[in-house]
N, C-alpha and C positions, 0 to 999 in steps of 0.2 A: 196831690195834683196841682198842675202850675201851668200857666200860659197854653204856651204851643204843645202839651204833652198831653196825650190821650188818655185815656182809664183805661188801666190794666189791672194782669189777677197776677202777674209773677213780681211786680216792681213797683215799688213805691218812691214820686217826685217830689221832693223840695227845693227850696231857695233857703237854706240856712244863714248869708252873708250875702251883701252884695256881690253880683258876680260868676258867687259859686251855687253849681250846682249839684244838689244828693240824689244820688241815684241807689236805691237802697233794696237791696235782695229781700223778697218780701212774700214768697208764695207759699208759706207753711212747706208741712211734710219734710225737716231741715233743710230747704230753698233745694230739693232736689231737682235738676232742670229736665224738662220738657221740651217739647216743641213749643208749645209757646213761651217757654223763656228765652229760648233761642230768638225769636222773631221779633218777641219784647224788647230785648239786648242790638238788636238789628235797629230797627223802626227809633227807639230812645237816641243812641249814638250818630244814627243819620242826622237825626232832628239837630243833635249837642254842633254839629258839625259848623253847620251856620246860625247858629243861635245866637245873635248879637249884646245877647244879656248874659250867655254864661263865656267866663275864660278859663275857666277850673273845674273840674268834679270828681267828686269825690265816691268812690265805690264801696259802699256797708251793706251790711246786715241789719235788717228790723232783728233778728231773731241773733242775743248775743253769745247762745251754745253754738250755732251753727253760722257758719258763712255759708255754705254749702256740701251736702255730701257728693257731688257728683250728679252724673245723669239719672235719670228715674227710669230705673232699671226694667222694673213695672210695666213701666208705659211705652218706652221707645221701642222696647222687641226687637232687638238688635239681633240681626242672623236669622230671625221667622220671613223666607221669602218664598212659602209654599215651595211649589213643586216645579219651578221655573229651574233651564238646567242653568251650569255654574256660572258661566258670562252672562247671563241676562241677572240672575240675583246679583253678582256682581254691579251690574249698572243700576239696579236701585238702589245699592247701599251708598254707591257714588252720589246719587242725585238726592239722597238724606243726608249723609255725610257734609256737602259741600255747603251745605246755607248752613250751617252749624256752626264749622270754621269760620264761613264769612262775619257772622256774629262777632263770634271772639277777637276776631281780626279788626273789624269796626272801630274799636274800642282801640287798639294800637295805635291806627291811620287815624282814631277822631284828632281834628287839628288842636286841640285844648290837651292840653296837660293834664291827666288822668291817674289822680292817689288811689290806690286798693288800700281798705283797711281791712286784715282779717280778724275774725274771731271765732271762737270756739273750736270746729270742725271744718277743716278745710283739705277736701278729700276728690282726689279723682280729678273731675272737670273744673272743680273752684280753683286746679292749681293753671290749669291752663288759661282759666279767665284772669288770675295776677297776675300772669307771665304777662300779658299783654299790658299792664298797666302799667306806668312810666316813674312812680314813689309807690312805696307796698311797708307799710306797720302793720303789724300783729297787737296781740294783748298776751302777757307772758303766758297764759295756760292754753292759748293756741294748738291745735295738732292740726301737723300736716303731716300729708300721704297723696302720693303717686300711687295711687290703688289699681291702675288697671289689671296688671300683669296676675293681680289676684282673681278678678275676674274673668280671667282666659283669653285678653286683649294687648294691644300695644296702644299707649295714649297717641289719641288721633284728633285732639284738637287744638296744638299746637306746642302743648308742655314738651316735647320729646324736640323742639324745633327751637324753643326761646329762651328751656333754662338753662341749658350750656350757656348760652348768650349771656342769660343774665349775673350766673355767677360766676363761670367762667371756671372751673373744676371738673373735668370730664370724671373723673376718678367717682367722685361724693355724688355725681351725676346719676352716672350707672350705679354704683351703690342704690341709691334710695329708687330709681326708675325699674329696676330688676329685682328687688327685693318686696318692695311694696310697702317697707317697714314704715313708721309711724315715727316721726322725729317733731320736736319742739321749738319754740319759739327762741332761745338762744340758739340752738344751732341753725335755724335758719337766721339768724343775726349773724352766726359766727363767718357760713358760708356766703351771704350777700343777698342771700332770697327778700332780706328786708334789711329795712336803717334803722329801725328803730322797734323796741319792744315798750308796750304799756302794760303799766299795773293793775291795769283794769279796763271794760270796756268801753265806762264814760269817758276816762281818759285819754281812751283811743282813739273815739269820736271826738272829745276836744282836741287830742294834739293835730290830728289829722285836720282841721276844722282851722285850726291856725294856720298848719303849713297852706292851706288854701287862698288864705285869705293875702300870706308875703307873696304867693303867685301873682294873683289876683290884683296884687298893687300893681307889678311890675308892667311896661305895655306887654299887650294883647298879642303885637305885631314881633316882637322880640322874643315871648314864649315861644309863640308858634314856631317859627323861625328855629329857636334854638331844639324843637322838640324833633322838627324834621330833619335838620341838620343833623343831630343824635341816631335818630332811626338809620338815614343814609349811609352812617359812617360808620355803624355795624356792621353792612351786609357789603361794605367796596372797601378799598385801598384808600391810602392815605391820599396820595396823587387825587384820586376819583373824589375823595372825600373834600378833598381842598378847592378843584376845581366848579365842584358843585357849589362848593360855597359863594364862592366868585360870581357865580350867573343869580344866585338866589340873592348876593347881599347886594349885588347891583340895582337889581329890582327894588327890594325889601329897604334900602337904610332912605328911598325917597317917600320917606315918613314925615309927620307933623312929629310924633312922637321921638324922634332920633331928636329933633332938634329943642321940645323939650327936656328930656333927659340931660342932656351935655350943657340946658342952662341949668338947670338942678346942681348938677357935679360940681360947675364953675360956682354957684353959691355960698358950695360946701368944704370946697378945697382949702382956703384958711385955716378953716377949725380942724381938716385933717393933716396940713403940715404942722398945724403947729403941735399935735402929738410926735411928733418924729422926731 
C-alpha cells in the first residue's frame, strides 16, 4: 500500500525506486480475474494517470507460477443470462463486457510507460492485459496461451485486436489464437511478444526493475510524448503520424526540461567526438 492507492484484495502497490511504480497481481487462486480485478485494474491506472510521483510501472506477479490464468471462470458466469430472450441477454453481456475492456485498455492510454513482467502461467486474459503494456519480459519457463477458443469463446479483451499489432505476424497469430496451443518463452522472444527472456523470476523482477528505473531518469515530458506518439502511429498513416507530431511537439518541446537536456548533450559532446 502506497500514498494515493486504496487497499485492495486482487493487487498489491509499491514504490520499489524512486519514480517507479509496482503494481503486482496478487489475488491468489493463480490471480484468476474477477470483477474486482477488473475494477482494481481500472480505479489503480486512473490514479497512475496523474500521479506526480510515478513515470514508470511496472506490472508483476506476487505469485511467481502464475501471472495469471485468465478470467475466473467460476465467478463471471459468462452466458447464464436466465431466461431473457436473445437481444436483451445480449445487452447485459455488452454492459459486463465493456468496463472489462475499459480496464485493460486504461493501462494502454495510462500516460506512463508501462513494463509487463510475465511469469509462470500466462493464459487466456493475462495475454490481453500484456498486449496492452508498452516493454513485456518473461522468465524462461513462462507458458503462454490464447485459451479462449478452448473454452468455446473468441478472446474479447483485446488480445485478438493488439497482438497482430504487437508482433506483427498474422500467420503465428492465427496459429496460436485458433489452436489454443501453449507456446514458450523463446518463441515468444522469437516472434516479438517480448524483448527479453530471464533466467529466473528474481531476475525478472530485477531486470525489469532496472529498465524502470533508465525510464524513469529520462524527462517525464518526453516519455509521455514518445509513448503517445508510438500509440498514434499504430492506428494512422505516416502523413497522420507526422502531422500529429507537429501539433504535440509544438506544445510539448516549451519544456524547462528540453532545455535541460540539450545543456546535458552539450556537456557531453567532447567526450562523445572524441570516440569517433
Amino acid at each position: 500500500m502506497t500514498d494515493l492507492y486504496p487497499n485492495m484484495t486482487c493487487l498489491s502497490i509499491s514504490r520499489p525506486s524512486e519514480w517507479v511504480l509496482a503494481v503486482s497481481l496478487n489475488r491468489g487462486k493463480a490471480n484468476a480475474m474477477n470483477n474486482a480485478f477488473f475494477i482494481e485494474i481500472k480505479r489503480t491506472f486512473d490514479i497512475i494517470k496523474t500521479d506526480p510521483l510515478t513515470r514508470v510501472v511496472i506490472v508483476s506477479s506476487k505469485l511467481p507460477k502464475f501471472f495469471s490464468v485468465g478470467l475466473d471462470l467460476k465467478e463471471v458466469n459468462l452466458g447464464q443470462f436466465g431466461e431473457k430472450d436473445a437481444a436483451r441477454a445480449a445487452l447485459d453481456f455488452m454492459h459486463i463486457l465493456a468496463p472489462w475492456q475499459e480496464a485493460l485498455t486504461s493501462i494502454e492510454l495510462c500516460r506512463k510507460p508501462v513494463i509487463g513482467l510475465a511469469s509462470g502461467f500466462t493464459i487466456g486474459g493475462s495475454i490481453d492485459l500484456l498486449t496492452a503494456c508498452d516493454v513485456r519480459y518473461c522468465c524462461k519457463d513462462t507458458v503462454f496461451s490464447v485459451r479462449e477458443v478452448q473454452v468455446g469463446l473468441a478472446a474479447d479483451l483485446g488480445t485478438l485486436q493488439r497482438l497482430p499489432k504487437v508482433v506483427g505476424n498474422q500467420s503465428w497469430v492465427r496459429d496460436v489464437c485458433l489452436t489454443a496451443r501453449d507456446f514458450g518463452a523463446q518463441e515468444a522472444l522469437e516472434f516479438g511478444l517480448v524483448s527479453k527472456v530471464c533466467d529466473s523470476y528474481e531476475n525478472l523482477l530485477n531486470d525489469g526493475l532496472m529498465l524502470a528505473k533508465s525510464i524513469a531518469s529520462k524527462s517525464p515530458i518526453a516519455t509521455m510524448g514518445t509513448k503517445q506518439l508510438l500509440l498514434h502511429a499504430r492506428d494512422h498513416s505516416i502523413q497522420e503520424g507526422l502531422e500529429y507530431t507537429q501539433l504535440w511537439n509544438s506544445v510539448m518541446l516549451n519544456s524547462e526540461d528540453v532545455m535541460k537536456a540539450a545543456s546535458g548533450a552539450m556537456t557531453k559532446q567532447p567526450a562523445i567526438f572524441s570516440k569517433l
